[in-house]
C-alpha positions as CSV (number, residue, x, y, z in Angstrom):
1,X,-15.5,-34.3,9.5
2,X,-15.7,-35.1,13.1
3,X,-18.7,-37.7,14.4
4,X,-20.4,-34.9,16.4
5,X,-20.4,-31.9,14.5
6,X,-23.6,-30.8,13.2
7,X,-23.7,-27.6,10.9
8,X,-27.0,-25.9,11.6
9,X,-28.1,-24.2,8.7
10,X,-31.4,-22.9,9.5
11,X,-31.8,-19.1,10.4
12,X,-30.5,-18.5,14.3
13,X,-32.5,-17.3,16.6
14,X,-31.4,-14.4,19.4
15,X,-31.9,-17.4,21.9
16,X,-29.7,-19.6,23.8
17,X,-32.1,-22.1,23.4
18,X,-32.2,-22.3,19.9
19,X,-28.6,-23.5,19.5
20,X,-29.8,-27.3,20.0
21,X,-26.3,-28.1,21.4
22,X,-26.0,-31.1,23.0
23,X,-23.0,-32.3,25.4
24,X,-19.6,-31.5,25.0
25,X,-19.7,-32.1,21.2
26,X,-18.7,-28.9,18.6
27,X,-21.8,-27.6,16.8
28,X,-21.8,-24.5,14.4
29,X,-23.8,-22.7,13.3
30,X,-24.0,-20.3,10.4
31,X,-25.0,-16.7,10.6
32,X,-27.9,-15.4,8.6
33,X,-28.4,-11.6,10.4
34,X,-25.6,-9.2,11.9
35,X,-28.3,-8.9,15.0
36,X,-28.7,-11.6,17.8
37,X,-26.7,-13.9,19.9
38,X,-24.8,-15.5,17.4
39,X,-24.1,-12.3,15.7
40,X,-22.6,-10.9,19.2
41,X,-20.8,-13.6,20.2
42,X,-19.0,-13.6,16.7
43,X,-17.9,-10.0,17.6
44,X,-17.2,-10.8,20.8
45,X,-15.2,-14.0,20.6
46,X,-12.0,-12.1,19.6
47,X,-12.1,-10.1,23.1
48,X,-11.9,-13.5,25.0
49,X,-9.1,-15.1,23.2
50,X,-7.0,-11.8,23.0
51,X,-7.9,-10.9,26.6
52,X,-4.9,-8.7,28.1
53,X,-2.9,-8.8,24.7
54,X,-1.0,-5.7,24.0
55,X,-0.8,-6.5,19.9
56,X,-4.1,-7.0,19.7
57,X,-6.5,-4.2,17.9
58,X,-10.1,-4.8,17.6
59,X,-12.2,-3.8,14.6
60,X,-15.1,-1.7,15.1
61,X,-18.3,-3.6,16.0
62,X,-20.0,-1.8,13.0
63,X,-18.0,-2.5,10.3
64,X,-18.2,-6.4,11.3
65,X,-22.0,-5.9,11.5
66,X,-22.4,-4.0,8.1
67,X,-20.3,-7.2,6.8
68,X,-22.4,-10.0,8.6
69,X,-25.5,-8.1,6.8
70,X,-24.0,-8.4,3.2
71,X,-23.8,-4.5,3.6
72,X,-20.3,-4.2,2.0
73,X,-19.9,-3.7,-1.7
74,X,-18.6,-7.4,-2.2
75,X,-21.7,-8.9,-1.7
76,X,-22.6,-6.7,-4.9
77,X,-20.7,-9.2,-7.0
78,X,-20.1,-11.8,-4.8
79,X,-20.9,-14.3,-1.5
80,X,-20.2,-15.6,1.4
81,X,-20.6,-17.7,4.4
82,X,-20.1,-16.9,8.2
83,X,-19.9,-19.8,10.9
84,X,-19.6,-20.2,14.3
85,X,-18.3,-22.7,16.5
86,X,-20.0,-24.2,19.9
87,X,-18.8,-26.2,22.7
88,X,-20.2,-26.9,25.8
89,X,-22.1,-23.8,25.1
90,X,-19.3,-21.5,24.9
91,X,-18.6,-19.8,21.5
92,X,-14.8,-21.3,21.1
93,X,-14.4,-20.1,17.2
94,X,-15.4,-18.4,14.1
95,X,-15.1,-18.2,10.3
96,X,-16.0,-16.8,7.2
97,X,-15.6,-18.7,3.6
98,X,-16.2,-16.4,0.5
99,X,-16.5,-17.0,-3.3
100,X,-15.1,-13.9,-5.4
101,X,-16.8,-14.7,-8.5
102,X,-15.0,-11.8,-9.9
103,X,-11.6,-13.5,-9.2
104,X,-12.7,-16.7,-10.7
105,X,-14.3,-15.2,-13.8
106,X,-11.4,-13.0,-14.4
107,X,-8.8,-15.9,-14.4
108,X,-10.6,-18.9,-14.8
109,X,-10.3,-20.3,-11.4
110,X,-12.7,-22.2,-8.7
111,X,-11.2,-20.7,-5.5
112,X,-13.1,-20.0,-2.5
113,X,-11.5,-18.0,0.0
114,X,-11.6,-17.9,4.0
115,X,-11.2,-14.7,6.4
116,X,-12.4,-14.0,10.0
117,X,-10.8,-17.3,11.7
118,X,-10.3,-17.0,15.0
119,X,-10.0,-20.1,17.6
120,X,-8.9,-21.7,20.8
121,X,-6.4,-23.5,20.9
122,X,-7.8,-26.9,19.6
123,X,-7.2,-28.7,16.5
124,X,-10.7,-30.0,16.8
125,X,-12.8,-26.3,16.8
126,X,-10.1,-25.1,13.6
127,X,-10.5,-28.6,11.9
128,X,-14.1,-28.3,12.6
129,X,-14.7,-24.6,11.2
130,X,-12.3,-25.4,7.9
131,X,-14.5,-28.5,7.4
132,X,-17.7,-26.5,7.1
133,X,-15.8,-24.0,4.7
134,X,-14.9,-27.1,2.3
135,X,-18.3,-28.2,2.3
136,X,-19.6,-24.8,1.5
137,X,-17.3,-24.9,-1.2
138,X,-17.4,-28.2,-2.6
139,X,-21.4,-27.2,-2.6
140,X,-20.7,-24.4,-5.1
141,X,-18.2,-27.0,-7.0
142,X,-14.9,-24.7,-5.9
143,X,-12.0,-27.0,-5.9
144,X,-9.3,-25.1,-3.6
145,X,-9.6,-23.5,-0.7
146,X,-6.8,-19.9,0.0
147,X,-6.9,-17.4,2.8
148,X,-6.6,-16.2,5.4
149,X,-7.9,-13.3,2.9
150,X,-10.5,-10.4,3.4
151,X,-13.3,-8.7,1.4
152,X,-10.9,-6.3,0.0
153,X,-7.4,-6.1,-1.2
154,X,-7.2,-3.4,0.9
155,X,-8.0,-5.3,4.1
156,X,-5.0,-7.2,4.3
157,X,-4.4,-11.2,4.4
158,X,-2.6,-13.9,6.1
159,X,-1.8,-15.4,9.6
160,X,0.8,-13.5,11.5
161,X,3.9,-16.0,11.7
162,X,6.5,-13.9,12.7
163,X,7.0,-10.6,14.8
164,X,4.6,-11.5,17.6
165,X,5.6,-8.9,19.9
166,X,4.6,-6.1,17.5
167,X,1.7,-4.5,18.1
168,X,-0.8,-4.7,14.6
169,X,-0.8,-1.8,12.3
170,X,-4.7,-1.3,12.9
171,X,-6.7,-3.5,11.4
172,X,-4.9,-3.4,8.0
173,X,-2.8,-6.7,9.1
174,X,-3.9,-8.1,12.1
175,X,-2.1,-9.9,15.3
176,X,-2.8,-13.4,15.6
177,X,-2.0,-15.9,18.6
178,X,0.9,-18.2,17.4
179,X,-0.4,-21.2,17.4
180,X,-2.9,-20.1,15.0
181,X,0.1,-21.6,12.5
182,X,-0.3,-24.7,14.1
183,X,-4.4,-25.2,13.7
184,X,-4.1,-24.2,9.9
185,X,-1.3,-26.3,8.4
186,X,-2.3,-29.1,10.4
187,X,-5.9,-29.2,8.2
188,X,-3.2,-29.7,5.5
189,X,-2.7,-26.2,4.3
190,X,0.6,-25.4,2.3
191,X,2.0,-21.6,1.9
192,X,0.7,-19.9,-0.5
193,X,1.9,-16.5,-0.4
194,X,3.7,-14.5,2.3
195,X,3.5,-10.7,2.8
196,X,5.8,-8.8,5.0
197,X,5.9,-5.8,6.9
198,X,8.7,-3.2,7.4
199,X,9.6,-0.2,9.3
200,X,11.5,2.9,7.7
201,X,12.7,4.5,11.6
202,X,13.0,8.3,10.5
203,X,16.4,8.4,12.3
204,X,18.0,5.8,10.3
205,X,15.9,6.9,7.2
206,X,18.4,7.1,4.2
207,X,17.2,8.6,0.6
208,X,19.9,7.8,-1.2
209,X,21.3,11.0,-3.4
210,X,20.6,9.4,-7.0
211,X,17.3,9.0,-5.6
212,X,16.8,12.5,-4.3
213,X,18.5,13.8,-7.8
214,X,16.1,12.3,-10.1
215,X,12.9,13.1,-7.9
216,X,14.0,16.8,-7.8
217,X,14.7,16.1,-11.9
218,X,11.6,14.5,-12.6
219,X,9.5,17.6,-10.7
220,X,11.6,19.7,-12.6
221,X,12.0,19.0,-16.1
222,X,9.7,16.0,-16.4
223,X,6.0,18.0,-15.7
224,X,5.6,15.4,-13.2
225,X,4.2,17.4,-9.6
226,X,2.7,16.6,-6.4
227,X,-0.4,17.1,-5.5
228,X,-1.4,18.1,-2.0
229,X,-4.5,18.3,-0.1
230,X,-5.3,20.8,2.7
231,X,-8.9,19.5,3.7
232,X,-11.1,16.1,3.1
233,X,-13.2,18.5,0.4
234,X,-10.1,18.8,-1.2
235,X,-9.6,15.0,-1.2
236,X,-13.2,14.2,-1.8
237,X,-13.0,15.9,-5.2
238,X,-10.6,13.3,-6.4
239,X,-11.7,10.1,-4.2
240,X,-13.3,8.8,-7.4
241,X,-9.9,9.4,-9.3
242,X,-7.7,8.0,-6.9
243,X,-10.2,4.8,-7.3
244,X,-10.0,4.6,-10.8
245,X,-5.9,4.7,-10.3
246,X,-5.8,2.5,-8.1
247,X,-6.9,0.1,-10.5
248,X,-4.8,1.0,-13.0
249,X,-1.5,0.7,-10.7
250,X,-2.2,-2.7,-9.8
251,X,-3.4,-3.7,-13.6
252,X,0.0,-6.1,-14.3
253,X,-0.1,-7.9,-10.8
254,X,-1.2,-11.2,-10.7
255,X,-4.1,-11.8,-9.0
256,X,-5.2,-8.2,-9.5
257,X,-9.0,-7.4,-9.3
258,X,-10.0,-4.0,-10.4
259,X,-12.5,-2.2,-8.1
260,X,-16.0,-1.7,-9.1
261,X,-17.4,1.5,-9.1
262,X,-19.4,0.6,-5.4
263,X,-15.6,-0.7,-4.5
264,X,-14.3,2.5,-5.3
265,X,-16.5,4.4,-3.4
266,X,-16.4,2.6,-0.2
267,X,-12.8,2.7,-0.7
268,X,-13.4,6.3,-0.7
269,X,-15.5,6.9,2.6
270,X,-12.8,4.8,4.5
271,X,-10.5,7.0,3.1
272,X,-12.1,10.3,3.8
273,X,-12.8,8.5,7.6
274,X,-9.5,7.7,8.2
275,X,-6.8,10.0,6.5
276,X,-5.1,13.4,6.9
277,X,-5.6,15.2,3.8
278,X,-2.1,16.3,4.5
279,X,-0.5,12.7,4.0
280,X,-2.1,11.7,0.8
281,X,0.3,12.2,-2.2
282,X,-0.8,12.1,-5.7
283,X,1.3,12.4,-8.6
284,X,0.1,14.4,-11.2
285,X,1.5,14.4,-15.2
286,X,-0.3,17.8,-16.4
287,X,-3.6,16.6,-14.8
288,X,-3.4,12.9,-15.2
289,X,-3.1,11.2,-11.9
290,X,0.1,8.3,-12.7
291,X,0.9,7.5,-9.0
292,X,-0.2,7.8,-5.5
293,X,1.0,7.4,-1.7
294,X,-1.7,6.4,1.2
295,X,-0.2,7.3,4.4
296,X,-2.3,7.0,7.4
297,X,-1.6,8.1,11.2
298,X,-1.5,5.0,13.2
299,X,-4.7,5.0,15.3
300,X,-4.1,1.3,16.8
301,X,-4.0,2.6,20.6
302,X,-7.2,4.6,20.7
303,X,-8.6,1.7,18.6
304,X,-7.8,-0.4,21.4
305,X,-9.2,2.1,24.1
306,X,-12.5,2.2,21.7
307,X,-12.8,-2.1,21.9
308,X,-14.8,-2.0,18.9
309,X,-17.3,1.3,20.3
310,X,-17.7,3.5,17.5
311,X,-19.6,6.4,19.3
312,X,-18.8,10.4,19.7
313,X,-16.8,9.9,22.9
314,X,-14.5,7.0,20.8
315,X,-14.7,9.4,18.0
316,X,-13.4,12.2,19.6
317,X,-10.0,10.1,21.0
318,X,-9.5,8.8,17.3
319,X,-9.1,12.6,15.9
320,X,-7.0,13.2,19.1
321,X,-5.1,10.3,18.4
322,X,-4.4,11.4,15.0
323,X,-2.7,14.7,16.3
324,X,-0.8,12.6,19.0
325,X,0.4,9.3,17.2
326,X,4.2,9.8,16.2
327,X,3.2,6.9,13.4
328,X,2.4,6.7,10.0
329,X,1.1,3.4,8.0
330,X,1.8,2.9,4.8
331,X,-0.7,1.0,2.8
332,X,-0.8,2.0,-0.6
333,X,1.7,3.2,-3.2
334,X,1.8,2.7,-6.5
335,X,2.6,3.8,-10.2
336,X,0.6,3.6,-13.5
337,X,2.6,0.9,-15.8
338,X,3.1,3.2,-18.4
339,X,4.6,6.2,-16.3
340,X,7.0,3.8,-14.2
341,X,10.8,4.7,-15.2
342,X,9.5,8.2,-15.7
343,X,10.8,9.3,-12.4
344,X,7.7,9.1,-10.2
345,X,9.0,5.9,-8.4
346,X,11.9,8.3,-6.9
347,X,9.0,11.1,-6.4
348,X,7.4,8.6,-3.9
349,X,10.6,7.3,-1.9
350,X,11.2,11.9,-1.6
351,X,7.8,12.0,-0.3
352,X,8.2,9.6,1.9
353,X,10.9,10.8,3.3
354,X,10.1,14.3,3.6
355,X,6.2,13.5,5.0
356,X,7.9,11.3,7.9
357,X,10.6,13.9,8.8
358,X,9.4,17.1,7.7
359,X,5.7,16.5,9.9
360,X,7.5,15.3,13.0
361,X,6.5,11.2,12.6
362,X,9.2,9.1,14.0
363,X,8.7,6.0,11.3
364,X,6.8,4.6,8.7
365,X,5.1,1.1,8.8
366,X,4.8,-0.2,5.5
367,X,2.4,-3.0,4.7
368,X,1.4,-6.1,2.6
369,X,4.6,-5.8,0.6
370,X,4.1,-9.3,-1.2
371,X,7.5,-11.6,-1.0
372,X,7.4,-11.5,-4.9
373,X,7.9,-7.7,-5.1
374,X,11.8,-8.2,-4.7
375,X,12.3,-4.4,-6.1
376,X,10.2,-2.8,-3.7
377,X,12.0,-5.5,-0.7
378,X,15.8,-4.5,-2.5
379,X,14.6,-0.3,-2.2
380,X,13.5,-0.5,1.3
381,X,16.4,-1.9,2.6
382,X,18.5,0.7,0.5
383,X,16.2,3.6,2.5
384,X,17.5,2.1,5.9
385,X,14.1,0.1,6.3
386,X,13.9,-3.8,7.9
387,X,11.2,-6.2,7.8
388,X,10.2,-7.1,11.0
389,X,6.4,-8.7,10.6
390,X,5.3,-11.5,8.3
391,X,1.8,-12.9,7.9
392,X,1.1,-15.9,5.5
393,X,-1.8,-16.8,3.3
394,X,-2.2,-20.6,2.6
395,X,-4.3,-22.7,0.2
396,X,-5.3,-26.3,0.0
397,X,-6.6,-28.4,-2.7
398,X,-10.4,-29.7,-2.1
């Protein structure tokens, strides 16, 4: 750790003064309330170093606030950490470190994780900010350190490494500078994990027939059926359900951590905040629910209008936004393990498809398709899709 970095761990104050930084030399200091300086200028750090980026799209002030107050369902199971990084008394970076102690119960492991890094361009603000994460960690006797992850496996992970000049796909996989890279493997990271992006263009969409055959089969003969939803009280009735199969989807993944019940219905607000009822697909057997399909309209542009404002005016341009966007996102499809080969996989791919060209959408991006998932890589690029975004998630020993 460098000579003149001091981790200030009392409470901060809403006052300049009470920083205590001294000269030129990096202090941080942790944050103990989502109100106050250091709570702003950890919101508003990202709007400096992002300044006239066209990729960029900022999260809303209020969710980072309801995090930075341990008001997200995480902090029902688990911890974490939020620093920030001085010099010269300018705010030049910022971190989070987490412990999932439901990931390390469930398989045994001392990981703590970090999210929320953003930087300058200086190896001494990242080394600094990845130092006070290791010693956070090492405090709590963790032994390796992954990320960059979130609260959520919903939120998304990793540091943008290739497909700079797309624009992020909201806030589900964020836009990083590039030389982001550069400040986290030279601490010493190693990859870890990569997840890709890809984009189904509607034109060059191809279901191929066998695929279209056993869908229409499988609705058929196999008392498989979609379920649609007209209105959100037609998708609030089964937010819990979808919960409760979302867990069961991802049951056989590594690294899987079912949702707890607080999980699941935060999941379910976002959900309901978020979606047209119209683009959620659930797959029903009789009235069990064995798969589902998230699609979302892409809101990134009025997201970046809003810069982080959630208020009725912002409000009012999202739900235009919605009506406008010519965009879907994928971030969630899945089947139950014991219903896979039953003909639901095909169901999705059809309603893919026909949601993107039947409501008008122009292309489908899909999201955090893990590099191990070599079925789901092999089937896109049979539908005419291409990867064209990759973000990385790194880990180092302690």
């Amino acid at each position: 750790m460098p000579n003149d970095l001091r981790i200030h761990r009392r409470g901060p104050g809403s006052h300049r003064n009470g920083l205590s930084i001294r000269g030129n030399g990096l202090s941080i200091h942790r944050i103990a309330s989502p109100r106050g300086f250091l709570a702003d200028a950890f919101l508003r750090l990202p709007f400096v170093l992002y300044n006239g980026s066209r990729q960029w799209v900022p999260p809303f002030d209020r969710d980072i606030r309801a995090i930075l107050g341990r008001r997200h369902a995480f902090f029902g199971h688990s911890d974490a950490e939020f620093f920030l990084a001085f010099r010269g008394g300018e705010p030049v970076g910022r971190i989070a470190v987490l412990e999932n102690r439901r990931y390390n119960e469930r398989f045994a492991k001392r990981q703590a994780r970090f999210g929320f890094f953003e930087a300058v361009d200086d190896r001494g603000v990242a080394d600094g900010l990845l130092a006070a994460c290791a010693e956070w960690a090492v405090g709590r006797r963790l032994e390796i350190l992954v990320g960059p992850l979130g609260l959520s496996s919903m939120a998304g992970g990793g540091i943008l490494i290739h497909g700079f000049e797309h624009r992020a796909a909201m806030t589900m996989m964020s836009y990083h500078r590039p030389y982001y890279r550069k400040l986290i493997e030279g601490w010493g990271f190693a990859k870890r994990l990569d997840l890709h992006s890809a984009y189904l263009d509607a034109v060059e969409f191809r279901l191929p027939d066998r695929i279209e055959r056993v869908a229409r089969l499988a609705l058929k003969r196999g008392g498989l059926r979609i379920a649609d939803f007209r209105s959100r009280r037609d998708l609030a009735a089964v937010v819990d359900r979808v919960g409760r199969l979302y867990n069961d989807a991802f049951s056989d993944q590594p690294d899987h951590v079912p949702f707890t019940q607080e999980e699941v219905d935060e999941l379910g607000r976002s959900l309901l905040t978020v979606a047209d009822p119209k683009l959620i697909k659930i797959i029903l057997l009789d009235e069990e629910i064995v798969g589902f399909l998230f699609a979302f309209p892409d809101l990134s542009a009025a997201m970046q209008r809003a810069r982080g404002n959630l208020n009725p005016a912002t409000l009012l341009a999202l739900l235009r936004e919605r009506k406008r966007t010519r965009r879907l996102i994928i971030n969630g499809m899945g089947i139950v393990p014991r219903h896979r080969g039953s003909g639901a996989n095909a169901i999705l791919y059809y309603e893919l498809a026909r949601t993107t060209r039947d409501m008008g959408y122009q292309g489908a991006d899909l999201v955090q398709i893990k590099e191990s998932t070599n079925l789901m890589l092999s089937d896109i690029e049979r539908l005419g899709g291409r990867l064209y975004k990759t973000h990385r998630v790194y880990a180092k020993r302690l």
